[in-house]
N, C-alpha and C positions, 0 to 999 in steps of 0.2 A: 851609348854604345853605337849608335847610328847617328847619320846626321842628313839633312836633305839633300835632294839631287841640286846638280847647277842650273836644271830647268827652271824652276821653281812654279811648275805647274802641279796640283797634286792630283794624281792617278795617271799620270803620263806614261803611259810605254815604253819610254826610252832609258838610257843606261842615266840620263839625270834626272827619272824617278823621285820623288816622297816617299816612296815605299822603300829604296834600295838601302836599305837597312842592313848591315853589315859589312857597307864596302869599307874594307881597309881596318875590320877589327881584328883582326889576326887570323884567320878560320884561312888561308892560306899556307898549306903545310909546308915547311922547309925542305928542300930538293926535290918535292915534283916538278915533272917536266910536263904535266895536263894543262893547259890553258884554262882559265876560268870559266872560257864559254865551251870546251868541250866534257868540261862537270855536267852540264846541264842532258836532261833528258834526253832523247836519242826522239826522232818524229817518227821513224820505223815501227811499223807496226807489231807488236808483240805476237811472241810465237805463243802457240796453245798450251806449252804447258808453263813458259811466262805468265800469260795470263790466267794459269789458273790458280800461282802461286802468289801473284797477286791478289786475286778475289781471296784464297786461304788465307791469308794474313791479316787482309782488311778486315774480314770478318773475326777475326780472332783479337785486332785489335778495338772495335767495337763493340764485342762481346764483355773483354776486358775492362775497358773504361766506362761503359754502362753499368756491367757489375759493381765495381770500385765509387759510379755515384749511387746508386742503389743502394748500396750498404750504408754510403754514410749517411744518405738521407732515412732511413731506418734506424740510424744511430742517434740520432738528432731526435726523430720522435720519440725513444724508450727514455732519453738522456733528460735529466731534469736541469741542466748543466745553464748557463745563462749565452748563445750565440755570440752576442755578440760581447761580450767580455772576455768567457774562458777563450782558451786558445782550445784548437783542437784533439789534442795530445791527452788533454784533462778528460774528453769524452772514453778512453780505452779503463778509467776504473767506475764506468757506469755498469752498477749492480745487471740491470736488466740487456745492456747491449757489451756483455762481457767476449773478448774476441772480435767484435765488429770492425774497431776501426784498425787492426792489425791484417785484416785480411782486406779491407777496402785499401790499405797502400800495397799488399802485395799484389793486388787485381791491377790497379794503378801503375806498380813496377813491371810486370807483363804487359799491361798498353802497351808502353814506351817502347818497351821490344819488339812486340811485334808491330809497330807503326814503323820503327827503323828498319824491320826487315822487310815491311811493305815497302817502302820506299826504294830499299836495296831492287827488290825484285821489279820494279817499275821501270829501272835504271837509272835510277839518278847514282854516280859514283860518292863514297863518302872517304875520307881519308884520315890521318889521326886524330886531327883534331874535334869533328864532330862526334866521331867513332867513340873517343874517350870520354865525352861528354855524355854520351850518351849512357856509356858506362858507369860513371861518375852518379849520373840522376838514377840508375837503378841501384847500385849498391845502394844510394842515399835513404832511397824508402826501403829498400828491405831491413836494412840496420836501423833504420826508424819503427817497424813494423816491429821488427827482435827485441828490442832495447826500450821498455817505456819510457816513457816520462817519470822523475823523478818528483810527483806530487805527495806521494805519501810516502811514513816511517820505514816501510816495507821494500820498498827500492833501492837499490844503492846508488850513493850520488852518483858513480862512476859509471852508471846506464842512463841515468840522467841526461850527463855530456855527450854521450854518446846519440843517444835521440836527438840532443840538438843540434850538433854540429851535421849530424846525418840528415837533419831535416832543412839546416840552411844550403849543407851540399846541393841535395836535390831540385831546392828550390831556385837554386840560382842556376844549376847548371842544366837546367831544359829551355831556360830561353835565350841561353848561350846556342845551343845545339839548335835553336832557331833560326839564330844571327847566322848561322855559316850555310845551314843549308838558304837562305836566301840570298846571302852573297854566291852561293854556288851555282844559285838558277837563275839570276839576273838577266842571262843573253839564252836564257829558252826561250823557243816562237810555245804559242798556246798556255803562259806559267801567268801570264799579263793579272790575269781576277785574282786567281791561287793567290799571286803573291802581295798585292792588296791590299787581300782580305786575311790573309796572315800576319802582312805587317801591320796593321791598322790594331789588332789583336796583339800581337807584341807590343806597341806604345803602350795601349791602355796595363798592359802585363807589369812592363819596368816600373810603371807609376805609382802600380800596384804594391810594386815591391818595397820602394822607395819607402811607401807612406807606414807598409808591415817593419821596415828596420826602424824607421822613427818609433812607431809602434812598442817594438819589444826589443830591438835589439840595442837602444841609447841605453836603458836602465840594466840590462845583463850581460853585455858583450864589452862596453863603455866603461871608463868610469863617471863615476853619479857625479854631473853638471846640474844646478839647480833649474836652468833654463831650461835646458833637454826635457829634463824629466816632468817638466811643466808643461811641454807639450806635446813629449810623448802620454803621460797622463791622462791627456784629452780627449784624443785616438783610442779607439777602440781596438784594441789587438787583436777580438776574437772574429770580428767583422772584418776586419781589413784582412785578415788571414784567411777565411774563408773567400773573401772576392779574388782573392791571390790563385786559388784552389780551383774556383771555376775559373779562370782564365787558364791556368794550365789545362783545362780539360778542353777548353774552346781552344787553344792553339794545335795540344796534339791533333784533335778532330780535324784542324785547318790544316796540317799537313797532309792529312789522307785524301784533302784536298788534291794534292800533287799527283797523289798515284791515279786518279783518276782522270786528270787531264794531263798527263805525261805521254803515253804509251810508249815509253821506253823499254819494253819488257824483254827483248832480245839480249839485252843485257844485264838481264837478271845473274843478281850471283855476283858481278863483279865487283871488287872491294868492300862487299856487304859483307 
């Protein structure tokens, strides 16, 4: 999805960054007339009730994805379930953490929110592209949270599809909504660590993902290749999906990154 700068220095500053992850993936909306460097955070310092809409946010986004690991790391203790094999999904018909992991994605789906509207209110501008992505990965876990998994008699397959397809949505479309806000901040003065240390977190993220569709998605999304499935087989699904899991939670974290060395906040509210 990214490729390196023409520097070829890595942590470089400049618009031919290693980090500049994003340039040229499409996160460019059709018929603006915004320059790509005037996406970027505003150096003006935030008015008082900018920033106080930013602190509300940040913390309600914090509050949210700490919730959301909390839950599932209490899911995981009640759960007799095997880590790294089951996938996640299997842990919502543990006897003892019944409701856990349905409220740990909807905690999860509020992060997302409110780290987009922290970001909004910091002023970084967002346009359809990320907007919808953004949108995209919260449907994805709420209709995941709604919809279990189809492991038992008691499910209908047709919630089944639903959980999964709403769980590859989500999963792909928040490091999507990555890729654009980094293409959108590339020419902020003060973004240099921020973006970094987000893209550095993104690589590891895609690789991540990569290894969870070999994982699980050769043998049910695919048709059955004997090769495939010999080393999807290998791979542990339930581990790989979990490392999948906390990288999402380390990247949103890495955005709220932004809102704190942005001070964009005069521009709170626009396109947010």
């Amino acid at each position: 999805m990214g490729r390196p700068g023409r520097s070829g220095h890595p942590g470089g500053d400049g618009p031919g960054d290693t980090d500049d992850l994003g340039r040229g993936a499409g996160c460019a909306d059709a018929g603006t007339d915004v320059p790509a460097a005037t996406d970027a955070a505003s150096s003006a310092a935030p008015t008082a009730a900018g920033a106080s809409r930013i602190r509300r946010w940040t913390v309600v986004a914090w509050a949210a994805l700490g919730w959301a690991a909390f839950t599932l790391v209490v899911l995981h203790a009640v759960s007799r379930f095997d880590p790294v094999r089951d996938p996640v999904s299997r842990y919502a018909f543990s006897a003892d953490g019944a409701g856990l992991l349905e409220a740990a994605l909807l905690s999860f789906a509020l992060g997302v929110v409110a780290v987009y509207t922290a970001l909004s209110a910091s002023g970084h501008r967002f346009g359809r592209t990320p907007t919808l992505l953004t949108v995209a990965t919260t449907a994805g876990l709420v209709a995941a949270a709604l919809f279990p998994a189809a492991f038992t008699d008691d499910v209908a397959p047709a919630s089944g599809l639903v959980h999964q397809y709403a769980s590859l949505l989500a999963f792909l479309c928040l490091p999507g909504m990555v890729v654009c806000l980094l293409d959108r901040t590339r020419s902020a003065p003060g973004l240099a660590h921020a973006r970094r240390t987000t893209a550095r977190l993104l690589i590891a993220d895609l690789a991540a993902l990569t290894l969870f569709g070999l994982a699980y998605g050769v043998d049910t999304l695919l048709p059955r290749v004997p090769e495939l499935s010999a080393v999807a087989g290998a791979l542990p699904v339930g581990g790989v999906q979990r490392i999948v899991l906390v990288l999402h939670f380390c990247l949103l974290a890495g955005l709220l990154e932004f809102c704190r060395a942005s001070g964009g906040g005069d521009r709170a509210g626009q396109e947010g």
